[in-house]
C-alpha positions as CSV (number, residue, x, y, z in Angstrom):
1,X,0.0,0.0,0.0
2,X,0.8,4.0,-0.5
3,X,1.9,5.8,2.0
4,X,2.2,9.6,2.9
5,X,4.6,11.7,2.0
6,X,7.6,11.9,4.4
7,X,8.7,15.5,5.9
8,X,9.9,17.4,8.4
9,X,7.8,19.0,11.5
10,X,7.9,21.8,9.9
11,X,6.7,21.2,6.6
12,X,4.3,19.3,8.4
13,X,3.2,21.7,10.6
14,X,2.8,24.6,7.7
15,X,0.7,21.8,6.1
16,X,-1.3,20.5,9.0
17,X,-2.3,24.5,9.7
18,X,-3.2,25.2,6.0
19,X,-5.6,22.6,6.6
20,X,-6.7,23.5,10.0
21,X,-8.2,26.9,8.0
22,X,-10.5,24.5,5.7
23,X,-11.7,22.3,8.8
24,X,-13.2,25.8,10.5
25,X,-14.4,26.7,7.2
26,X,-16.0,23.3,7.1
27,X,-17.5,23.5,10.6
28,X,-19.2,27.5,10.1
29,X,-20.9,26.1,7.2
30,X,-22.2,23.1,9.2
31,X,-23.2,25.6,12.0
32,X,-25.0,27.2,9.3
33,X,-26.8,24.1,7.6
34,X,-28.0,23.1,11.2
35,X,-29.3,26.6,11.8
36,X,-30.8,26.4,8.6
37,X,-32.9,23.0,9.1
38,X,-33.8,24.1,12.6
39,X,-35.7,26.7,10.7
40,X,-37.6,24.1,8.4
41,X,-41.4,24.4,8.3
42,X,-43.1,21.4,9.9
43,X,-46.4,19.5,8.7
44,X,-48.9,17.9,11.3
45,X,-49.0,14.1,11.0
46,X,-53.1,13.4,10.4
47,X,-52.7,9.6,10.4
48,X,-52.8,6.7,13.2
49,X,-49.5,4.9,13.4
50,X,-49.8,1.8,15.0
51,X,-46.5,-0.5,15.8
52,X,-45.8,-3.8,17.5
53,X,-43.4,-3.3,20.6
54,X,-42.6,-5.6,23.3
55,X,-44.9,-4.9,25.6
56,X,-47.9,-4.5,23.0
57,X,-49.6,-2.3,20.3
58,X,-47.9,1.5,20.6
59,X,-49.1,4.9,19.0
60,X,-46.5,6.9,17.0
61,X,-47.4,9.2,19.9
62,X,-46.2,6.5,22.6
63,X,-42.4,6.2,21.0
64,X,-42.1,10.0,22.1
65,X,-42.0,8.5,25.9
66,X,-43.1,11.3,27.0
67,X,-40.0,13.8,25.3
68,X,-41.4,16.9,22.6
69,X,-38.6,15.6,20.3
70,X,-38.1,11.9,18.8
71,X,-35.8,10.4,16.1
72,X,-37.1,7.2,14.0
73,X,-34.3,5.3,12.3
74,X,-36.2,3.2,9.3
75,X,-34.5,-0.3,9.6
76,X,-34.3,-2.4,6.6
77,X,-35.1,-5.9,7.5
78,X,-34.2,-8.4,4.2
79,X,-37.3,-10.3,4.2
80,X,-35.9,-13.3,2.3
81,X,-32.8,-14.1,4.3
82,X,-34.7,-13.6,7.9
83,X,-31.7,-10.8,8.8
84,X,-31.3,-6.7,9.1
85,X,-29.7,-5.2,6.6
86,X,-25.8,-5.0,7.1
87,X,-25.4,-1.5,6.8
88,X,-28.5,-0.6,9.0
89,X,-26.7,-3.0,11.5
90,X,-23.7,-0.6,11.4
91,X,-25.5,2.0,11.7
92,X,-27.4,0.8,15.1
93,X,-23.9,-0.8,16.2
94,X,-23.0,3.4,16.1
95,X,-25.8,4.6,18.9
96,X,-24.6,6.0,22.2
97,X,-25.8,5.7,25.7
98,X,-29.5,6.8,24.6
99,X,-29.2,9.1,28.2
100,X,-27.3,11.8,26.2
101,X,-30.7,12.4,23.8
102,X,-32.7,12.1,27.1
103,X,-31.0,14.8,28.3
104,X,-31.8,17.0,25.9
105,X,-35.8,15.9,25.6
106,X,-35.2,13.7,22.9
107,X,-36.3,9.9,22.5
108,X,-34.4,7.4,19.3
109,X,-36.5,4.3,18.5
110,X,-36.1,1.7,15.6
111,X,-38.9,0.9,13.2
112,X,-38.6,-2.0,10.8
113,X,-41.1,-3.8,8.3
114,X,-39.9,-7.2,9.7
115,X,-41.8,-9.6,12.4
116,X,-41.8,-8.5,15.7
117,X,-40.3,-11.3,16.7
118,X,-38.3,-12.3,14.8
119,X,-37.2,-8.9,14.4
120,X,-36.3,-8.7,18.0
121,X,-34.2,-12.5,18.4
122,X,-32.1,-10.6,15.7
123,X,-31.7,-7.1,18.3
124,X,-30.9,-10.1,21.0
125,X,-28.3,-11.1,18.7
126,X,-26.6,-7.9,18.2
127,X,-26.6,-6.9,21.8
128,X,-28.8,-3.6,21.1
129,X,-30.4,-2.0,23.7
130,X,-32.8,0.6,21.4
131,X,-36.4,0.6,21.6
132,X,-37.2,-1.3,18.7
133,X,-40.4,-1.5,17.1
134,X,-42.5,-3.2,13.8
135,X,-44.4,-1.7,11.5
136,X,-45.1,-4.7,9.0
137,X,-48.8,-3.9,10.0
138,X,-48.6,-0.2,9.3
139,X,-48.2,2.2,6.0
140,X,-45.6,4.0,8.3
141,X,-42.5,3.1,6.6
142,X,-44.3,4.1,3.1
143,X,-45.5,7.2,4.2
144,X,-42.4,8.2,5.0
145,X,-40.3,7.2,2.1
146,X,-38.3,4.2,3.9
147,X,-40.6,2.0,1.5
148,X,-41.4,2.2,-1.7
149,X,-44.2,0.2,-3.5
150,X,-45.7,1.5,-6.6
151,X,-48.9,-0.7,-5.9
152,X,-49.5,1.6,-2.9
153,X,-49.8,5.0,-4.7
154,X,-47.4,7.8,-5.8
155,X,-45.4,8.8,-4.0
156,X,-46.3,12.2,-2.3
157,X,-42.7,13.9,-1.5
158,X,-39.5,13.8,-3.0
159,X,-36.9,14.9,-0.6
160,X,-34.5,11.8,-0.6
161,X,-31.0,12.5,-0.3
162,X,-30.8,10.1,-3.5
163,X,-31.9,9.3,-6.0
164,X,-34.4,6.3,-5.9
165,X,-36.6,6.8,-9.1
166,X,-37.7,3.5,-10.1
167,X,-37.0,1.9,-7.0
168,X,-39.3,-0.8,-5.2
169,X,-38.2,-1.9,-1.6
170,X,-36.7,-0.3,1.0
171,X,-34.1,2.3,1.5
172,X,-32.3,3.5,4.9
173,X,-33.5,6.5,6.5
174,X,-34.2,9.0,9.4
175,X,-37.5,11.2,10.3
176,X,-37.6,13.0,12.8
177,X,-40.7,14.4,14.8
178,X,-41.6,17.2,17.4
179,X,-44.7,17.0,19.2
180,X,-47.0,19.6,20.5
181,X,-49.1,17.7,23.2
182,X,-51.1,14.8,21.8
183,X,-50.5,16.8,18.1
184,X,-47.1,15.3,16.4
185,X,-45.4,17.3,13.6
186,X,-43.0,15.7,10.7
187,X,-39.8,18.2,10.7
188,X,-37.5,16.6,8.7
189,X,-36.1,12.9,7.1
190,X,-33.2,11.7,5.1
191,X,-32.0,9.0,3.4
192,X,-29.3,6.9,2.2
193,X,-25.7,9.3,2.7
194,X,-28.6,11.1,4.5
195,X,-27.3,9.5,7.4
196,X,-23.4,9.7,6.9
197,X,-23.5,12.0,9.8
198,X,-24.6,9.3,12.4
199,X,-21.7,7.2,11.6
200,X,-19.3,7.4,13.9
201,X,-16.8,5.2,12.6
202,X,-16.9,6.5,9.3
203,X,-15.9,9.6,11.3
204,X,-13.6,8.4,12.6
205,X,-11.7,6.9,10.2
206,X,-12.1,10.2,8.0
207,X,-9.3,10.9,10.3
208,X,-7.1,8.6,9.2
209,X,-4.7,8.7,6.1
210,X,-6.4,6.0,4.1
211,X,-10.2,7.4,5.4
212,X,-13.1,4.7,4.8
213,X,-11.3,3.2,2.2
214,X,-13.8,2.7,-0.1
215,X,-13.7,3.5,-4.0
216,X,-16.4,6.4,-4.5
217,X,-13.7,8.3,-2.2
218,X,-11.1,10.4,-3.9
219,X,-8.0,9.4,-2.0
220,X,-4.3,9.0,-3.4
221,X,-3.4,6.1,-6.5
222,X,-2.0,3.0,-4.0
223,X,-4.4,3.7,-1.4
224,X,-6.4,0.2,-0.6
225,X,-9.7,0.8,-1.1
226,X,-13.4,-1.7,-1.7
227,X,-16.5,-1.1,-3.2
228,X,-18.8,1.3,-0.8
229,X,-19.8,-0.5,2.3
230,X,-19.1,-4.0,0.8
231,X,-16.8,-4.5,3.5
232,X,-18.9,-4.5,6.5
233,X,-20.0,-7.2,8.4
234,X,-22.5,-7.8,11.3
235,X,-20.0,-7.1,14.0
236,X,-19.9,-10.8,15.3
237,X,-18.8,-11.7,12.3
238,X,-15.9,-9.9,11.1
239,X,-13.7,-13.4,12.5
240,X,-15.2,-15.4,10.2
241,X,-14.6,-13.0,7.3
């Protein structure tokens, strides 16, 4: 493999505080995207959600816990193999202590297409801890983009962060929700790269000299790289691979 160039701390230095400029540069305009989606318009959600949990039936209402903000993660669940999705996995694998959100009124829950139960042995599996909830029984996932079924209707928005024109099945993505008493408000989803941002070890390694390491980055020649996200495994698996 490639390897950085060699030079001196001082060279290095000069370099690493050119670069230091373009990281602040980077951050203001994130401070200004944030500021900017705080400021979205929100619409009122008209329709009864109803999801399978593990201690019953739930409202949409019901996965606030009580908090005036809550975060859905859509979780694809590959119907034919009985398994989540591998990326969704790492993307679940990358939640905190849920107490941090708390602290700041906010609830996270999971909502997948697949069984309840079987749904659940797989969270077992994986060692999560995240509310976790089905909507096989629900147009939730639909409504909201995370499923797409032409048989169903048109589809009403299109504010993916992709583009799935054609598409049937299910994508990964985020909404998010504010509630106003029993009245809950849709402020804002994403999808697919949509949700780049909750990867922590993709952020991490962005750090690094080779970064992710995957072939849609632009990165030196001689740097190893794989086809995006091909590498990942369900994190109990990675000795077997």
């Amino acid at each position: 493999m490639s390897m950085p160039e060699i030079v001196g701390p001082e060279q290095w230095l000069a370099a690493r505080t050119e670069f230091l400029a373009k990281e602040k540069e980077f951050t203001a305009a994130r401070d200004v995207l944030s500021a900017a989606r705080r400021r979205l318009p929100m619409t009122e959600v008209g329709k009864e959600y109803v999801f399978d949990g593990s201690d019953g039936k739930v409202s949409l209402l019901d996965l606030f816990d009580g908090r005036p903000q809550l975060i859905v993660y859509h979780f694809m669940w590959l119907f034919d193999e009985g398994r989540g999705c591998p990326s969704c996995s790492f993307l679940v694998d990358n939640m905190g202590h849920l107490e941090h959100l708390h602290a700041r009124r906010t609830s996270l829950a999971v909502v997948t297409r697949g069984p309840l139960a079987d749904t659940l042995a797989f969270r077992d599996r994986m060692g999560w801890t995240v509310p976790w909830y089905s909507s096989l029984d629900s147009e939730f996932n639909f409504d909201f983009q995370a499923s797409i079924d032409p048989a169903k209707g048109a589809i009403t928005y299109n504010y993916r962060s992709d583009d799935f024109s054609g598409y049937v099945g299910e994508v990964p993505g985020t909404s998010v929700f504010l509630r106003d008493g029993d009245r809950v408000f849709h402020t804002y989803s994403s999808y697919a790269r949509g949700g780049d941002i909750l990867l922590n070890t993709y952020n991490y390694l962005d750090l690094t000299p080779y970064g992710r390491q995957e072939t849609f980055e632009d990165s030196p020649e001689g740097w190893p790289q794989e086809t995006f996200m091909s590498w990942i495994r369900y994190h109990d698996e990675y000795e077997k691979a």
